[in-house]
C-alpha positions in Angstrom: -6.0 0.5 14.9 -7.7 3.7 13.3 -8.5 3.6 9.6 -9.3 5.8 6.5 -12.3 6.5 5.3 -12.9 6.3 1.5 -15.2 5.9 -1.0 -17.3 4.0 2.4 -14.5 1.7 3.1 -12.4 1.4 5.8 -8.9 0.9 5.1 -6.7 0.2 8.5 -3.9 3.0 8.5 -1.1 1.0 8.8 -0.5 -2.2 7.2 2.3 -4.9 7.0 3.9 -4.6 3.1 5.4 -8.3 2.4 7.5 -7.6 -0.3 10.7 -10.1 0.0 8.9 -12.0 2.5 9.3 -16.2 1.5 8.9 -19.4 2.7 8.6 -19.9 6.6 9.8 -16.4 7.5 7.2 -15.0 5.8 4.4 -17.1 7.1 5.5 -16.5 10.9 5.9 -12.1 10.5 2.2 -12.7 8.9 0.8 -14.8 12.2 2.7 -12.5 14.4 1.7 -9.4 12.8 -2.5 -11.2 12.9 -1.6 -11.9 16.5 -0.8 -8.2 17.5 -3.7 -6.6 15.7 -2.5 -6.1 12.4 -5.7 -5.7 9.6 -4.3 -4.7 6.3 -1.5 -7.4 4.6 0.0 -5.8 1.2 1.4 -8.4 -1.2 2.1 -9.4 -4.8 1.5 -11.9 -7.8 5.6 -10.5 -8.3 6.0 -11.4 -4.8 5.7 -15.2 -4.8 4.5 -15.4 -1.3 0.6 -15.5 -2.1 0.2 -19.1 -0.9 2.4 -18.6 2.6 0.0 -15.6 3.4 -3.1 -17.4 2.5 -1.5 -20.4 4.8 -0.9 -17.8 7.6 -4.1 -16.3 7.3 -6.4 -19.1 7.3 -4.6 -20.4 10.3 -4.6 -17.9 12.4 -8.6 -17.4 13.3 -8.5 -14.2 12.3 -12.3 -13.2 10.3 -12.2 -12.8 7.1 -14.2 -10.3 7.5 -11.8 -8.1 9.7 -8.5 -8.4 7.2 -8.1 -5.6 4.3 -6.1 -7.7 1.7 -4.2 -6.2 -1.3 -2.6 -7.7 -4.0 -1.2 -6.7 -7.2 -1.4 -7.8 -11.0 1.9 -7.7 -12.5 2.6 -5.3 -15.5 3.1 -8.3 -18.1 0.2 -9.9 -17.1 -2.0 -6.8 -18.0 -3.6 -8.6 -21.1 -7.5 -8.9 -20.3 -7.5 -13.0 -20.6 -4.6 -13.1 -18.1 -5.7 -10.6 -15.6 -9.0 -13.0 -15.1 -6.9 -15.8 -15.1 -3.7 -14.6 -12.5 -6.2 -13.3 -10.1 -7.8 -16.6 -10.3 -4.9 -18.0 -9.2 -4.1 -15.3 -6.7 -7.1 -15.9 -4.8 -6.2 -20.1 -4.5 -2.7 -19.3 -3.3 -4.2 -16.9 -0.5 -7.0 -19.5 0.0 -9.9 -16.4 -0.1 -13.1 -16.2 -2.0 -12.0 -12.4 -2.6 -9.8 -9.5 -2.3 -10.7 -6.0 -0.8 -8.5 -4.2 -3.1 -6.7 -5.7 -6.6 -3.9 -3.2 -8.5 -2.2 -3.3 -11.6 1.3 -3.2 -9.9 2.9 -1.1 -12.6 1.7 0.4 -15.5 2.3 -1.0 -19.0 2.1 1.2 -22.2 2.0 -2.0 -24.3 -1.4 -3.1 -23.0 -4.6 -1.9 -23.5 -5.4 0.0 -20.4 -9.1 0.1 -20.4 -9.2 -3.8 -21.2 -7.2 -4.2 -18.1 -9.9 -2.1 -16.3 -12.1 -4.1 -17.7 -11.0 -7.1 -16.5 -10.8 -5.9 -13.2 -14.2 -4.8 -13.1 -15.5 -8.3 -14.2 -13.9 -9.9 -11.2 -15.6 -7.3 -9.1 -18.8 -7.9 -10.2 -18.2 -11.2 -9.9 -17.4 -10.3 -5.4 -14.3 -11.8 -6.7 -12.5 -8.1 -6.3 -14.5 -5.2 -3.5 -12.1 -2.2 -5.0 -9.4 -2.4 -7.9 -6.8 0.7 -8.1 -3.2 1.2 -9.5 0.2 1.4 -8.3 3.1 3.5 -9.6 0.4 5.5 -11.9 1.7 9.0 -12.3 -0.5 12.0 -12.4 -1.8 11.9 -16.5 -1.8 8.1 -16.3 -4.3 9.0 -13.5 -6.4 11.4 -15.3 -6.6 9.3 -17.9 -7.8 6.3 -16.1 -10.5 8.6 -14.3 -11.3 11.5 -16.5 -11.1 10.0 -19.6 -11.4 6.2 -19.0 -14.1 7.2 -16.1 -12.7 4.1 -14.1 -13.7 3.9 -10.4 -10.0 4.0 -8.8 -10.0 3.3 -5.3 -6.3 3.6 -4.7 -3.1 4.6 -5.9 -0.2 2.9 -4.4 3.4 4.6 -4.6 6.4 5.3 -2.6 6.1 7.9 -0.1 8.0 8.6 2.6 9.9 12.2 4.3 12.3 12.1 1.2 10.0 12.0 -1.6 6.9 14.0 -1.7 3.6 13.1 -3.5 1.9 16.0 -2.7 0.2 17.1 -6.1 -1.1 13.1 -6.6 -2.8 14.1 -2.4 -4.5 16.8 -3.5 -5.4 15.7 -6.4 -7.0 12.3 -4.0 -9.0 14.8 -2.7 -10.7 16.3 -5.5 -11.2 12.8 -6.7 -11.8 10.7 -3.7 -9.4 7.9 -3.7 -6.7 7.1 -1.2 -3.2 6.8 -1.4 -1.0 3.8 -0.3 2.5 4.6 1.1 5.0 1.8 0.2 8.6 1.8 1.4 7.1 4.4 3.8 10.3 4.5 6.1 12.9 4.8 3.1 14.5 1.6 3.0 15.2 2.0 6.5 16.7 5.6 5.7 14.5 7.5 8.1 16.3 6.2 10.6 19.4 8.2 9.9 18.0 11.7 9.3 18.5 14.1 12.1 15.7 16.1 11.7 13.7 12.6 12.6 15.9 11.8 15.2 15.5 15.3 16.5 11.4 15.3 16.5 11.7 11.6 17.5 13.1 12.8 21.2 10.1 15.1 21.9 7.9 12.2 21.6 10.0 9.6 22.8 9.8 7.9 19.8 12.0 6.5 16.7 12.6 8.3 13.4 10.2 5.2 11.9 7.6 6.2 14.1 7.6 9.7 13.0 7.8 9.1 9.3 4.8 7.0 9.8 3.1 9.1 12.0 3.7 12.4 9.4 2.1 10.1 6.9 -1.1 8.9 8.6 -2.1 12.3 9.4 -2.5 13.4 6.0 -5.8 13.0 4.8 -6.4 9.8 2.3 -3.3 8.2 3.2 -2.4 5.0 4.7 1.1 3.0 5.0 2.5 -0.1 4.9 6.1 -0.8 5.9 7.9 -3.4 5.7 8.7 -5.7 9.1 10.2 -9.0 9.5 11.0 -8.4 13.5 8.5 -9.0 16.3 9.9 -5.2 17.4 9.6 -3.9 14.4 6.4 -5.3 13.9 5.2 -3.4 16.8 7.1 -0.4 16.8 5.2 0.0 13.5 1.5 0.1 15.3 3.0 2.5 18.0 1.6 5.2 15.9 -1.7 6.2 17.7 -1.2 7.9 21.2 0.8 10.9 19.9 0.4 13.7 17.2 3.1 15.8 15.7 2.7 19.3 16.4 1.9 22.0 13.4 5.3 22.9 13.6 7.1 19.5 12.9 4.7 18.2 10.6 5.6 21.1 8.9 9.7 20.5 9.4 9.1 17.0 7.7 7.2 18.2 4.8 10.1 20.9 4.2 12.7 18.1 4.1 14.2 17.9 0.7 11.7 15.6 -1.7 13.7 14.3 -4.2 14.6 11.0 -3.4 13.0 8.4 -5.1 14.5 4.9 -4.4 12.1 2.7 -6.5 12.9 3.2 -10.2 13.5 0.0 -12.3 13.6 0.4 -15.9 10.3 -0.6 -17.2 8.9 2.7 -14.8 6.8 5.6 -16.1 7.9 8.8 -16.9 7.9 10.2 -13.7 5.8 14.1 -13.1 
């Protein structure tokens, strides 16, 4: 596994996103994924599969100490009270004395936003929280929250992936030292149809997945975490690290058209 440096933590590049994961199923891709070296597991209050990973992981002999855990506050339960009390609860369904990174999983214009932060910052002084960040933030929602608001962001999670560029919120990572989070990294599986992919994918002997993920974990301050339910998949995923894309394809991928954004329910920000 390599990992990103940021703000002196180490975030593995490539994590396992758990997003319509239940019950059993979920539970085994989790032990399977510990078992093959997996380090960073992305989940959910939203999710409802807290207390299977928190089963998995305290199972499997993993350390603690060697897992990067996310999860995520949901946007009506932004309300300072209830963001001490959900994350209270998050941490007995994934049986863990702490999270390395907590988000607020969408923003919510009806909430106070610095008494959400605040919240978050009470559980991390608390060790209950080691970094807090946001997901689905767009680019004034993030000044505000870090210019304004002067809130110590560690991360902003959103969907990136060969069809949809975030390439002002990267640079803007840089000037401001936080790392981006790449959910639904591989499209919703529609990587795997683009010929341009499938095209670069043949020089490398490699899939179109690969070399989405691979185009994403060599830009600076950004990790991934797709989506597997497949012992192949599973693997396929962490087949990242004994190639590099060549100046001239990275730059092919990042002139695919950008557009494409797949994640949009109704309650979203206006997006940039």
């Amino acid at each position: 596994m390599q990992y990103k440096s940021v703000q002196g933590v180490e975030v593995p590049e490539i994590g396992l996103g758990t997003h319509r994961l239940f019950g059993n199923e979920c539970e085994g891709v989790i032990r399977s994924a510990l078992d093959m070296g997996y380090q960073h597991i992305d989940t959910a209050q939203m999710y409802k599969n807290e207390s299977e990973i928190g089963r998995a992981v305290s199972q499997s002999g993993v350390d603690r100490e060697d897992l990067f855990i996310t999860t995520k506050v949901w946007h009506t339960n932004l309300e300072h009270d209830e963001v001490l009390h959900t994350v209270e609860n998050s941490l007995r369904e994934l049986q863990t004395p702490y999270v390395d990174l907590l988000l607020i999983h969408w923003p919510n214009h009806r909430e106070s936003l610095q008494e959400t932060f605040e919240a978050m910052l009470i559980l991390r002084d608390q060790g209950k929280v080691q970094n807090i960040g946001v997901s689905n933030f767009t680019m004034p929602l993030m000044q505000h929250a870090l210019e304004e608001l002067r809130v110590p962001l560690f991360c902003n999670q959103l969907e990136f992936h060969p069809f949809l560029g975030q390439f002002d919120m990267l640079d803007y990572s840089y000037d401001k030292e936080f790392i981006l989070t790449a959910y639904s990294p591989l499209a919703q599986g529609k990587v795997s149809d683009n010929e341009t992919l499938q095209r670069i994918g043949e020089v490398y002997d490699k899939t179109p997945a690969q070399i989405a993920l691979r185009w994403l974990i060599e830009q600076e301050n950004v990790v991934a975490i797709p989506k597997a339910s497949s012992d192949e998949h599973l693997k396929e995923n962490l087949d990242l690290f004994d190639f590099a894309l060549s100046d001239d394809h990275f730059e092919e991928i990042d002139n695919l058209d950008k557009s494409k954004r797949l994640v949009n329910p109704t309650f979203a920000p206006n997006w940039d």
